[in-house]
N, C-alpha and C positions, 0 to 999 in steps of 0.2 A: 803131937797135937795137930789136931788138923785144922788148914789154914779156913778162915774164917776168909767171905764172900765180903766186899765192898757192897754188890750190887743195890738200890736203891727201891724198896717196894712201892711200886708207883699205884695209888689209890682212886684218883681220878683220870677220868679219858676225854678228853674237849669234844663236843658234839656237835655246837653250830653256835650263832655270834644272830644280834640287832642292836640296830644303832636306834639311839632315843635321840629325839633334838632336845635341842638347850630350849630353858626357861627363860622367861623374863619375869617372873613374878613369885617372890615369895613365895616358898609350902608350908602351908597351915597343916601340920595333920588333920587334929580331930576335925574340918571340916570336908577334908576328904574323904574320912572313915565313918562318918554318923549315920547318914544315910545319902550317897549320890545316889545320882539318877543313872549313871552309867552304868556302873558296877554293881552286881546281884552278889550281897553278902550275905552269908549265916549265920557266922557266927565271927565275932571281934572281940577277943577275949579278953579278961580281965588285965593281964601283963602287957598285953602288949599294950592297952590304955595307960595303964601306969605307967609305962616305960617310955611312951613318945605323943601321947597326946595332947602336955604343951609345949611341944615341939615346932618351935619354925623354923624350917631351911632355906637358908637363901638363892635364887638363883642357881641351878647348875648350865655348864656348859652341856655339847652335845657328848653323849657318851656311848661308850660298845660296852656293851655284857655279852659275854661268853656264859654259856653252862654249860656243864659239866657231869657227865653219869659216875658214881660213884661205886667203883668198881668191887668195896666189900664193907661189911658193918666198920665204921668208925666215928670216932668223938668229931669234936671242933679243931682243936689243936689238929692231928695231925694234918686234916683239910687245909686249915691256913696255912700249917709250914709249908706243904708240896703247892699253896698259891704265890708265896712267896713272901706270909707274911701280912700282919692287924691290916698297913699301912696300903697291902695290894688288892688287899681282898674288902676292904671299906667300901659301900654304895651309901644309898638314899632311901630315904620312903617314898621320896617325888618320884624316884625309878620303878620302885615295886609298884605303883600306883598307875604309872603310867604303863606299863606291861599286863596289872590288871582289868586296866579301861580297854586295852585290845581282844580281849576275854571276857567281855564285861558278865556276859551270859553264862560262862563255861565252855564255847568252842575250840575249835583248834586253832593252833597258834604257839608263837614259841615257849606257853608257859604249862606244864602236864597239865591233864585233868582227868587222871586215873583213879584221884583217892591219896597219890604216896603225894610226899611234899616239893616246894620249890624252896629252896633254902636259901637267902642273903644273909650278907651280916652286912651288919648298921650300926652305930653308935647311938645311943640313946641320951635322954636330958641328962644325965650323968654321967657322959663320956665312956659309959661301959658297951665293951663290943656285945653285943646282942647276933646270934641265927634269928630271926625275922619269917618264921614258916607260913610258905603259902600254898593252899589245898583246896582243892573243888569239892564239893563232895553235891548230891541230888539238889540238894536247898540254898546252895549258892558256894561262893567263898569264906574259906576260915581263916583268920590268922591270928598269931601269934606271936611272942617272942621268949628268947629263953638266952640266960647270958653263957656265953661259950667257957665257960667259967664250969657249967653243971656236966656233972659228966656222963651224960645222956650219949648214947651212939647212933648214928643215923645208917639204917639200914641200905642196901643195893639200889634200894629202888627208886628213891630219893633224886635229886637232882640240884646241882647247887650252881650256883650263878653271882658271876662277881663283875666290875666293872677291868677292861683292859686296855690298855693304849696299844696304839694303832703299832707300835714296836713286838709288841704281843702277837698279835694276830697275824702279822708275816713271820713269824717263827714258830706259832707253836700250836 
């Protein structure tokens, strides 16, 4: 019988890190997502309104996001196992929001604007983890959300983004 391999298929590759500062003030979703003035949206689809628009987040501290190139077609699940898990891979909308106000247009910056996705996961008003897709496309920004629950695969091209502690990023 031939001896079976440990080795561990490793899915994502770390790419680069920014730091958000901390809030002081409530996040209101849907007043962020209707229409600012910052950020050039397309489209804000139906789910993701269901799923967080009355949504308030308190306060966050300052935070690091890493992302991540996704090195072959895969679900949700095995993304979160190799992040280390719901509990590590958890962000915000106040983060996604605030990464999209630095792109408000679609310029460059640390979130793609090729077409392919930026993918977080967030908890929604139901405490279900949600991927949270963000995409440029000619007419502005789209997003999204879809519970890691559906077994959708998210291709190469993709790019995924989680929050990390500062223990994280001198190791890894």
């Amino acid at each position: 019988m031939p001896e079976q391999s440990n080795l561990k298929t490793v899915i994502l590759q770390p790419l680069d890190s920014v730091l958000l500062p901390a809030t002081t003030e409530p996040f209101v979703v849907r007043d962020h997502f209707k229409k600012p003035k910052d950020v050039k949206f397309s489209t804000v689809w139906n789910e993701f309104k269901k799923r967080f628009f009355e949504k308030i987040e308190n306060p966050r501290g300052e935070t690091t996001y890493r992302k991540y190139k996704l090195l072959k077609i895969t679900a949700d699940g095995p993304i979160i196992a190799e992040l280390g898990g719901a509990s590590k891979v958890e962000g915000t909308i106040s983060a996604v929001f605030a990464l999209l106000q630095r792109q408000g247009n679609g310029g460059p910056g640390f979130l793609q604007t090729n077409g392919y996705a930026n993918i977080f996961y967030v908890r929604d008003m139901k405490d279900a983890l949600c991927a949270v897709r963000t995409g440029w496309t000619e007419d502005g920004w789209v997003i999204d959300a879809i519970s890691v629950e559906d077994p959708l695969a998210w291709n190469g091209k993709h790019e995924i983004f989680c929050p990390v502690s500062s223990t994280d990023i001198l190791t890894g």
